[in-house]
N, C-alpha and C positions, 0 to 999 in steps of 0.2 A: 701493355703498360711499359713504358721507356725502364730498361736497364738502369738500377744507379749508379751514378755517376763514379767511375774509376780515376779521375784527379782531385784535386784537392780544390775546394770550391773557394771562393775571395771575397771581403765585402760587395757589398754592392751588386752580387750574385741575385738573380729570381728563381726561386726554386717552389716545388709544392712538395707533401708530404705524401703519396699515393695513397697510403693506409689510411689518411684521417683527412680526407677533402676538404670536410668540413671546417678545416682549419682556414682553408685561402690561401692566395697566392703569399708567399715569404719575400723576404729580403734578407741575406745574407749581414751582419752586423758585424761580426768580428769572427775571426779567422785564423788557428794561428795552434802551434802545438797540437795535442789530442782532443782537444773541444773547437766545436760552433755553436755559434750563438745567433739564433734568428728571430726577427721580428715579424709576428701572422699577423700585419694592419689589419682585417677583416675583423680574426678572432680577437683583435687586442690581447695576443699573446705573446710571449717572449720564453721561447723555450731553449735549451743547451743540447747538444747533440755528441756522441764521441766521432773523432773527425775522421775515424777508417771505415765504423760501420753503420756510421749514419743511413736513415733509406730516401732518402732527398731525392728526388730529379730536378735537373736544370729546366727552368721554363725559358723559353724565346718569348718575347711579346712581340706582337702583330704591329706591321709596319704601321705608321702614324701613331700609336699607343702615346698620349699624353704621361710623358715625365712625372710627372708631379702625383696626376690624379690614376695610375695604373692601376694600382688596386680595387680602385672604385669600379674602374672600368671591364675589370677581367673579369670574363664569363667562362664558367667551369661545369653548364649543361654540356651532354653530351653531344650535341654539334658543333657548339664551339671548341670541345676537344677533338671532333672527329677531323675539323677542319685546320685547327695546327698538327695534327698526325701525331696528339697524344693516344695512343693506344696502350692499350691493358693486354697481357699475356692472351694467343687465341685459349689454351687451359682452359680460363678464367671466362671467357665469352662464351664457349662452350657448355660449361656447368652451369652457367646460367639459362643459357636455351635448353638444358636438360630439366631445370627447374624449371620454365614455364610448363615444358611437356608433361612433368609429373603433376603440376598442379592441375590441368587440364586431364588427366587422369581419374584424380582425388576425385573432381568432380563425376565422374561416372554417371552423367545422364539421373542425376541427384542419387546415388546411393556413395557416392564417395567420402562423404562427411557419415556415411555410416560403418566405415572397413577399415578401421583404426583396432577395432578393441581385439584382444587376446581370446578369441571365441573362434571356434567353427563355424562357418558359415550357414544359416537353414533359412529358406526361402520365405516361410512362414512369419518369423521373428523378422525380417528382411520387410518385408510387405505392412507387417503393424507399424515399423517405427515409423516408415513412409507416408504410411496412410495419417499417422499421427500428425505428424511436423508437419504437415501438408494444411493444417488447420492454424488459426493464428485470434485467437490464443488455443493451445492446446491443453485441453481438459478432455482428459481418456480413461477410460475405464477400462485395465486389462483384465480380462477374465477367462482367459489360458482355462482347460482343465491343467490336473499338478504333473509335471514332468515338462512342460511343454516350454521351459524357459521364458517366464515372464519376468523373472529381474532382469536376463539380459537385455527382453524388450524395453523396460522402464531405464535403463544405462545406454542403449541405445541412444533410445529421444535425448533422454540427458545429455551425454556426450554431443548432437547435431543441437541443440539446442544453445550450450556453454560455446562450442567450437564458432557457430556462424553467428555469434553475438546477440543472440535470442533471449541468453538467461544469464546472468552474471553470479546474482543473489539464487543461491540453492538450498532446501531445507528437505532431508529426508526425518519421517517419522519411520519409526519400526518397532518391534516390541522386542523387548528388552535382550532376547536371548540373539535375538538378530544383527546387534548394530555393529557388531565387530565384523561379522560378515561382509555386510554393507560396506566397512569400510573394505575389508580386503578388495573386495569384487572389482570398486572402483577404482582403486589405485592398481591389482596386478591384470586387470582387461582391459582397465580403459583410461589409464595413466592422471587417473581424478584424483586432487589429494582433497580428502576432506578433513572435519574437526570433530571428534565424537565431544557432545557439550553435555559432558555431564557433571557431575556434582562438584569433582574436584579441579576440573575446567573453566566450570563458572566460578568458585573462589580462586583460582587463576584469575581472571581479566579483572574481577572487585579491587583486589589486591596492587595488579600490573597499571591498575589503568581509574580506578578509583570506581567509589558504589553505585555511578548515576552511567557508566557505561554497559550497553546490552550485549550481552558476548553473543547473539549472533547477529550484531554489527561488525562487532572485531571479529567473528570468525564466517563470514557470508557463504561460507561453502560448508555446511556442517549435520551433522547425524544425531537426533535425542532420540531418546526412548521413549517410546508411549506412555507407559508406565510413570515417567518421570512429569512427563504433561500434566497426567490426569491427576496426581499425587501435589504436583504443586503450581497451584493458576497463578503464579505472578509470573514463573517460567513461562506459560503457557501464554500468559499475557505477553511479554517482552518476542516470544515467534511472531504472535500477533502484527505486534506492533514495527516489526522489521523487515514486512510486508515482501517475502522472497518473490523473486521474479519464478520459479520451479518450484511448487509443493508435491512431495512425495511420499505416499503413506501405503507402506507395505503391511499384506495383511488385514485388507479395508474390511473382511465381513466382520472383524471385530465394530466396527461401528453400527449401532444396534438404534433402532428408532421406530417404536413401536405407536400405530395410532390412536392419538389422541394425549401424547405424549412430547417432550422435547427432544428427548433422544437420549442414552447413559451418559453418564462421565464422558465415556472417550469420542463418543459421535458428535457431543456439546463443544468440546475442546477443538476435534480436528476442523469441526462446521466454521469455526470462528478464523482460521488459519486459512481457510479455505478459500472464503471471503477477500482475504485484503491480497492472495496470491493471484499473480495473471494467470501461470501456467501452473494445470495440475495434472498430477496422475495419481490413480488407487489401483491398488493392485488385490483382487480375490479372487479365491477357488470358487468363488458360489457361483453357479449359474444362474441363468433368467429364470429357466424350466425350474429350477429345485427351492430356489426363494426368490418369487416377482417381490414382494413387498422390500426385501431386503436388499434387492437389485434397485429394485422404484430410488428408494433412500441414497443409495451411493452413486444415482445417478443425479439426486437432486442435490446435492453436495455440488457435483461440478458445472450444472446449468438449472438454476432455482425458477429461473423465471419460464423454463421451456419445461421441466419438470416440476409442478406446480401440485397438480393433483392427482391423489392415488386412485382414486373414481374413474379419471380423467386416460391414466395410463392403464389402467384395468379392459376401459372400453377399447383404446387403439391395440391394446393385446390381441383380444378376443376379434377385434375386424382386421387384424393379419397388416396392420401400420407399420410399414418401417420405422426402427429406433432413428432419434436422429443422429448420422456419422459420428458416434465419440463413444465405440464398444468396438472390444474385440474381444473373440469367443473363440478359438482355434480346439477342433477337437482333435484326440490321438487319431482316429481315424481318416482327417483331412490332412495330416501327414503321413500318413501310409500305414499307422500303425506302429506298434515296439517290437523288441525283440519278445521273443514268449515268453512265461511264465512258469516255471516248472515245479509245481507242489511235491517235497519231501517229506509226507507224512510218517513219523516215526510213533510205532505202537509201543506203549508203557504197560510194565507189568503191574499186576497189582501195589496198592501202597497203601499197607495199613494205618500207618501212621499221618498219613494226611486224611485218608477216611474217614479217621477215631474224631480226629480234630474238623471235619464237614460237617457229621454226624451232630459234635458237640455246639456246633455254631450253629446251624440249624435248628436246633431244640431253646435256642435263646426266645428271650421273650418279643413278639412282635404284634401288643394289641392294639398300637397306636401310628401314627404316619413316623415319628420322632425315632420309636424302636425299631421300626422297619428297615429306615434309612438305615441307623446305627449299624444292624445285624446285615445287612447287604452288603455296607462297607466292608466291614469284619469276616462277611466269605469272602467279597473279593480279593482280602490281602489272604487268606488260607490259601486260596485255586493257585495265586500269583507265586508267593515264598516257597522258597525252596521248603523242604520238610525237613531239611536238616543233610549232613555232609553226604549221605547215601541216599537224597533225593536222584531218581531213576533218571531225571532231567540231568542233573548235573554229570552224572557217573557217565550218558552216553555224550555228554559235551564233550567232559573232560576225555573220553579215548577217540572221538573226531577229531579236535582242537589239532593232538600231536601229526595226525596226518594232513590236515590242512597245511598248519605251520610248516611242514615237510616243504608239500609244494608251492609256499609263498601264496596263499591265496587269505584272499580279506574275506574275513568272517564279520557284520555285525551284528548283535547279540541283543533283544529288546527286551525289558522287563518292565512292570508296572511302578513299582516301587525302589525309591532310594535306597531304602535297608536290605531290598535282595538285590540290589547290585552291586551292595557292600560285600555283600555277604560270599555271593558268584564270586566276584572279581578274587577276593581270598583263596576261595578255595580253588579256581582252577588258577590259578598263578601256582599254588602248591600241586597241584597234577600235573602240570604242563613246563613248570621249572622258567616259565617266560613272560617277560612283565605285561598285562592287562591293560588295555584303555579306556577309558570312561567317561560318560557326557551325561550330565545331571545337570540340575537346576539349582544349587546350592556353589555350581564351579562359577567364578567370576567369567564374564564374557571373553575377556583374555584367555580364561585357562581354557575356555571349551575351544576357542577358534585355534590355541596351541596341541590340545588332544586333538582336534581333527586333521593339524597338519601333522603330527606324528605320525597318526593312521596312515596317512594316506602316501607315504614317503617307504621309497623299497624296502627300506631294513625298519623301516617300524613294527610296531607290534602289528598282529596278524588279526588280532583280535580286540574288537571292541564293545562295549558291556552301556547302554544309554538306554535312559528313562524316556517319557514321553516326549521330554524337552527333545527328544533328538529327532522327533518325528515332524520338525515342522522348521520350513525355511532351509534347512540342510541337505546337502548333495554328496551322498556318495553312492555314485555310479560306477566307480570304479572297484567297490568289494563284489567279491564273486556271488554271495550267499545273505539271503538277512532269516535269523533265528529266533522264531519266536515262543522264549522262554515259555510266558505267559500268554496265554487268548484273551484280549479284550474283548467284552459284550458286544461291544460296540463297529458293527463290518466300517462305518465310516473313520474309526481310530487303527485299525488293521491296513484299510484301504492308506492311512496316510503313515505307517510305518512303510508298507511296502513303496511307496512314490519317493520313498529317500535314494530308494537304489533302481526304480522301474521307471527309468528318465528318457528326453531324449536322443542325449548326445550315446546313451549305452550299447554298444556292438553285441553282447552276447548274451543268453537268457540269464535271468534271474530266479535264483533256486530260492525256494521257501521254503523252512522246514518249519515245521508244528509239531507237535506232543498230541499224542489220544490219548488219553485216559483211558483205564482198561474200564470205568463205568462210573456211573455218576453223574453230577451235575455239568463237570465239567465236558465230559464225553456229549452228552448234548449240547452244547455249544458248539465244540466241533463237528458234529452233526452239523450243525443249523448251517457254517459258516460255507463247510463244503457244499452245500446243497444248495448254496445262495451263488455257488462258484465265483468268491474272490479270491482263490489261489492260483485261478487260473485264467480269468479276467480284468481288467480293472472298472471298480464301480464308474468310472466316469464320472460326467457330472448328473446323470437322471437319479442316482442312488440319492444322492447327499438328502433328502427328504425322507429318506425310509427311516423314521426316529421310531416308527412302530414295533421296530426289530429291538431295540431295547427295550421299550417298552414291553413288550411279551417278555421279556427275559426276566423283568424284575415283577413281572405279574406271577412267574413260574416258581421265582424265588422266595415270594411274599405266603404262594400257598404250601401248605403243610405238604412237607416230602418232596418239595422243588420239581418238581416234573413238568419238564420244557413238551410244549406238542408243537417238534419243529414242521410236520407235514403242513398244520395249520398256518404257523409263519409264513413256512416259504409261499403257500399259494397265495395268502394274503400280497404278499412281496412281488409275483406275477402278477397281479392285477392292477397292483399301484404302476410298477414296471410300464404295465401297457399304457394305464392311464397319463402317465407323463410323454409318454414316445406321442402318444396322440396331440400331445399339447406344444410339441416341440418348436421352441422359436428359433432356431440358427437362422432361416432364412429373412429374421428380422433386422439381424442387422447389415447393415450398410458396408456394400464392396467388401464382402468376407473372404479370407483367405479359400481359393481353393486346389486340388492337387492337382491340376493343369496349371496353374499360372506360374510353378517351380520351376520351369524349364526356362521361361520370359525372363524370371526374375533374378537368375542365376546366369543368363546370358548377359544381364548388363553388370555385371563383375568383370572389372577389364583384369583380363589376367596374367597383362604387364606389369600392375601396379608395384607388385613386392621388386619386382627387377628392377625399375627405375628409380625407387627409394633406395634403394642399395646401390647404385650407379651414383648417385645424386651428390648422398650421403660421404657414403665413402672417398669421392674423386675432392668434396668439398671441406672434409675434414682433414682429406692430405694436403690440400693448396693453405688451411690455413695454420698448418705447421702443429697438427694434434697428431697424437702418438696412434697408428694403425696399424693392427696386429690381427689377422689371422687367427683365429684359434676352433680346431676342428674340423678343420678343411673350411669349403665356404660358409656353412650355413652359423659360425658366432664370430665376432669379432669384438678384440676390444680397443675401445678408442676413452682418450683422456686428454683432457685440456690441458696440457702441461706448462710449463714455462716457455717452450720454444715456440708457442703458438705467435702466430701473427696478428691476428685479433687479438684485440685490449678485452671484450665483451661479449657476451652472446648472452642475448635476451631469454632470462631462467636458468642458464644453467651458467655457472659462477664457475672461473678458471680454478682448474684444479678435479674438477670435476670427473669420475670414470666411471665407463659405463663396459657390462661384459653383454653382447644380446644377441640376436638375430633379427633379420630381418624377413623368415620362412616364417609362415603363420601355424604352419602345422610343425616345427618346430618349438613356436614359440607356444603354443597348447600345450604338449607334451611338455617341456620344462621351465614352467611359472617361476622357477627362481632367478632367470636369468630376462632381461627389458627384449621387451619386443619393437623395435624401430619403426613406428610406422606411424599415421597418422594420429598425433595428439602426442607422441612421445613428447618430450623436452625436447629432447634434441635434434630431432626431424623438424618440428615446428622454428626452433631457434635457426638452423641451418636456410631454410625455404626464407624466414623474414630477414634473414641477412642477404643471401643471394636477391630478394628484390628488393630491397631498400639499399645497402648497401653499400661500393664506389665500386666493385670489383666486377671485373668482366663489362664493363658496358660499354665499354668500344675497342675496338680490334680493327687491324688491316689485314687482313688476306688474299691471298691468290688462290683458283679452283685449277689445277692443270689438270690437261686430257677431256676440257668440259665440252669437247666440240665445235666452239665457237670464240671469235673475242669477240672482250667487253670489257667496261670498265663505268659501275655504278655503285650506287651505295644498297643494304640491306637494312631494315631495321624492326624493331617492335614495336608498336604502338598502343599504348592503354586506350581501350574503348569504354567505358563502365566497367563490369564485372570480368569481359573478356581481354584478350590479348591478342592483337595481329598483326599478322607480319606482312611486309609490303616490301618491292622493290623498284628503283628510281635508275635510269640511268642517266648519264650528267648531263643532260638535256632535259632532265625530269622529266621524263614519260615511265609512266609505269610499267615495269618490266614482270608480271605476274608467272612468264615465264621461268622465271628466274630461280623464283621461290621454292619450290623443289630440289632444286641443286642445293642452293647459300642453306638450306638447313636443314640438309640429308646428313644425318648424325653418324651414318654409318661411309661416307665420301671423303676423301682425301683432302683437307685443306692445309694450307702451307701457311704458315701466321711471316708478315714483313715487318719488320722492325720500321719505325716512321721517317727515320734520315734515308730509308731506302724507297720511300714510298712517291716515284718522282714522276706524278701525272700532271703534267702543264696546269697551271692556273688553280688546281686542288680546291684551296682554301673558296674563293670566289664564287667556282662550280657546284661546289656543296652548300654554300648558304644560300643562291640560288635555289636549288633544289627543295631545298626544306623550308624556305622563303615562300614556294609556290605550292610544298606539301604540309600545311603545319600539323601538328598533333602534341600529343602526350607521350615523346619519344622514352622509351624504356632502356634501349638499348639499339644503336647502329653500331654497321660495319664497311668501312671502303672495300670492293668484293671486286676482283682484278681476273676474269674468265679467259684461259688460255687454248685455243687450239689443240 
């Protein structure tokens, strides 16, 4: 780009504006004291200028240029600039050939529109989003067992989906305790701002925008609640009716639809959303093996007409039919496995006072199906509550707790009931002297998503105290230990306390500790649970069917004197066991992840990408006059759109704007408080569509000295459809392919000539020649001078 002008410019002057092309060639109108005033004939604008730090350059127009009609006439493509030897800083040409290369990156042989998000990378979650987007329309079924990161699969697709212009209109469902979640996940991994539309959201837009407007028109990228669906159909209708381009329903085996039936509330509701959406995904722990019929249903949600009949899918079962491509099933063991499990059984001494009260709940009246339930309930809160401040449970909490806390290790704590985690949380806050965390169902979704981030932050509390609500949808992988107050009846409600913290991104084992009872009802249960070995395996998905284990439990409970016959359980439980392993479908579905394809699939992860975002970024936010600072050595920087910027705009992110991040992915894991630069950010996006659309960098004069040889021809880009190529002409216009290796070896000495220096016979003439006989969709050339 020509230096600005160091005298004083005069009417009648031709100038252009560098920064804003778009304006057209100028005329100089008045001149004189501290201001100019110029006329953009193109833009029909007239703007004033201060007359020392104006950024004007003098134009030349080209001999013969008609008087009168210049402006009509003046061409400001980048060949008719290359050819008067307007040139733009090499800096500036540069950062832009670095920006094609990143974008040529991004793309990674298609997984580059998936290496954006704030996540660890794992080959398996890599392979489902692929295999998804890979289908048009996409409607998938994730069906992960639990740990195996199936929202980051379903933000995945989202993300390649919103990015490559697939989905614009996006609607997650979730149930209630979830959506705050949802929101975090998307905006701190994968830079998605969405709307949670809930109650006082939608009297928002009635309000802002009047009664007849649908607030997910006004908010098209947004999160409701389940709950809030099924509770109110006109909500339910207005999803309907705004017909998202991505339906997303986390939590699908809540959708229930039994035959000869329409389906509950919530399966009626999501069916109808389902319907008017191109692209869907449901996301469940249920497998094929543990509920076909429930599998059947969530399958026929997203292709009705290929999943028709349950007869139909019964028989393709049984004759070993591949599903058609739109399931994914990834078991722990087609990823290698977790870290162990390690059971800390602690033995309880006697306790009479919860005995006296077994005893007395027990002897209640049960001659009916009504009193049974009643008096079942009513043990299970006895087994669960503490027995009072010198419960044996609490007393060995409370002298762990202070050695834990010692060594900074996260403890969480699981109890049945809201009133003994009132109850807990009091009493070892008074043993421990250290404030308690806690996750119930009664905390606004805000307050739980803020108790989790407290937990999970160094100096937070050490310990956590959460009802069942904590056992579903949540991730903490990073407490050392999960505590289980109470023993659910139930190995399927045990199995999904432990999956909060027996995940896969987890490096180190997971301790479990449990309570024995010194005898009793509850002692058999422990019993039973051990002998099922879930403390030390996980049920998987072939368990999730074993409802018979409760079953027994409340048959044991119903007869007089409760006596569990766990020997008979557990055999009974080995044979179903076998029975499902015999029925096993994984290999039904279609191009299934397996643990050979990790190595394939983690080789195409180019693993330049973070260096060349950071090259890109950083070189492109110092050219445009944003504040670049260093902070922590390489791996954060912070950068801010300040007033001295050069750019007037940048597309999302509004001047003024700062950001503190990194651009290391395994930095940007470890510390979610701070923006991860990478693809989908704001400002990585904003930066890429300025450098290609742009004015900046797309033409330069250079010299290559030391190259071996002379020469003296032009270099350029050329938009092909989706790609970008580069070609080389010498002024004879023969293509020089030779060439190209040198003119954009990013690591090679080039020397940038200012264009009054630039003095090869006939210049102008030679080049339009050249590109006269080469045409294209030029991006970006360079006059490229090869010295000896």
């Amino acid at each position: 780009m020509p230096e600005p002008t160091t005298h004083p410019l005069k009417p009648g002057d031709k100038v252009l504006h560098p920064f804003n092309r778009e304006l057209g060639p100028g005329v100089v109108e008045q001149a004189g004291g501290r201001r100019l005033t110029v006329l953009f004939p193109t833009a029909d604008v007239t703007l004033t200028f201060a007359a020392e730090t104006h950024p004007l350059v003098p134009l030349t127009l080209q001999p013969g240029a008609d008087p009168e009609h210049w402006a009509d006439e003046f061409q400001d493509d980048v060949v008719a600039r290359l050819a008067r030897r307007d040139a733009d800083e090499l800096a500036a040409f540069r950062n832009r050939l670095d920006a094609t290369r990143l974008r040529e990156l991004r793309e990674a042989d298609g997984l580059g529109s998936f290496l954006g998000g704030r996540i660890e990378l794992f080959p398996h979650q890599l392979h489902v989003a692929e295999r998804a987007t890979q289908a048009d329309p996409v409607r998938w079924l994730l069906a992960d067992e639990v740990g195996l990161g199936k929202t980051v699969e379903a933000c995945l697709i989202l993300n390649r989906l919103v990015n490559t212009g697939r989905a614009e209109r996006v609607l997650v469902v979730a149930p209630r305790s979830l959506v705050v979640q949802w929101l975090g996940e998307l905006w701190r991994k994968f830079h998605q701002v969405f709307v949670l539309v809930d109650r006082d959201r939608r009297e928002d837009v009635r309000r802002e925008n009047g009664p007849g407007f649908n607030p997910f028109d006004v908010h098209p990228r947004a999160i409701v609640a389940l709950e809030d669906l099924v509770a109110e159909p006109a909500v339910a209708r207005l999803a309907e009716q705004a017909r998202p381009d991505l339906l997303v329903v986390d939590e699908a085996h809540r959708l229930r639809r039994r035959r000869g039936t329409e389906g509950s509330p919530e399966y009626r509701t999501v069916a109808a959303i389902a319907k008017t959406a191109r692209h869907a995904l449901l996301l469940s722990a249920t497998p094929l093996e543990a509920d076909a019929h429930g599998f059947f249903r969530l399958l026929e949600l997203l292709h009705p007409a290929r999943y028709d009949s349950w007869d139909e899918f019964q028989r393709r079962l049984e004759a070993g039919e591949p599903l058609h491509p739109c399931t994914s099933s990834t078991t722990r063991d087609d990823v290698g496995g977790f870290p162990p499990r390690l059971p800390v059984p602690v033995d309880l001494e006697e306790d009479p006072l919860r005995q006296e009260r077994e005893r007395e709940t027990l002897s209640g009246p049960a001659d009916n199906e009504a009193q049974r339930r009643e008096r079942s309930t009513l043990f299970a809160k006895v087994l669960s509550a503490p027995s009072g401040p010198d419960d044996p449970r609490t007393l060995w909490l409370g002298r762990e707790a202070k050695r834990w806390d010692r060594r900074g290790e996260k403890s969480l704590v699981f109890v049945a009931e809201r009133e003994s985690l009132i109850a807990l949380k009091k009493e070892l806050e008074f043993r421990t002297s250290r404030r308690i965390g806690v996750f119930h169902e009664d905390l606004s979704p805000a307050q739980r998503d803020l108790e989790v981030a407290r937990f999970a932050e160094e100096g937070g509390p050490n310990l956590l105290i959460a009802t069942e609500s904590g056992g579903e949808g949540r991730n903490f992988q990073f407490a050392k230990r999960i505590v289980m107050y109470d023993l659910p009846w139930d190995p399927v409600v045990v199995e999904q306390r432990i999956g909060r913290l027996d995940r896969i991104s987890r490096r180190g084992p997971v301790e479990i500790v449990y309570f024995r009872p010194a005898g009793g009802f509850g002692a058999d249960v422990v019993r039973l649970h051990e002998a099922l070995g879930i403390f030390r395996e996980p049920l998987g998905g072939l368990d999730r069917a074993l409802g018979h284990v409760v079953e027994a439990v409340q048959r044991a409970l119903d007869a007089a004197g409760g006596n569990l016959d766990v020997e008979s359980v557990v055999h009974e439980t080995r044979e179903l066991r076998e029975k499902v392993r015999r029925a096993v479908y994984h290999h039904l579905h279609a191009d299934r992840y397996r643990p050979e394809l990790a190595e394939s699939i983690l080789a195409r992860v180019p693993e330049e990408l973070e260096f060349w975002t950071r090259r890109v970024v950083l070189e492109a936010c110092r050219q445009f006059g944003f504040e670049v600072e260093g902070k922590g050595g390489a791996a954060r920087w912070y950068l801010e759109f300040g007033g001295e910027a050069t750019v007037e705009s940048l597309h999302g992110v509004p001047a003024g704007t700062r950001f503190l991040g990194t651009f290391d992915r395994a930095e940007a894991v470890a510390q979610e408080a701070i923006d991860f630069f990478s693809t989908g950010h704001p400002l990585v996006e904003a930066v890429l569509d300025e450098l290609a659309d742009g004015p900046r960098g797309r033409v330069t004069l250079i010299r290559l000295p030391e190259a071996g040889f002379d020469g003296t021809g032009v270099v350029a880009l050329r938009k092909d459809g989706p790609r970008t190529i580069r070609e080389a002409f010498d002024l004879e216009g023969r293509a020089r392919p030779e060439w190209i290796p040198l003119a954009f070896d990013t690591k090679r000495k080039l020397v940038e000539v200012p264009g009054p220096l630039w003095d090869v016979p006939d210049w102008s003439d030679r080049v339009g020649r050249v590109f006269r006989d080469h045409p294209g969709e030029w991006l970006a050339v360079a006059g490229i001078r090869f010295e000896a």
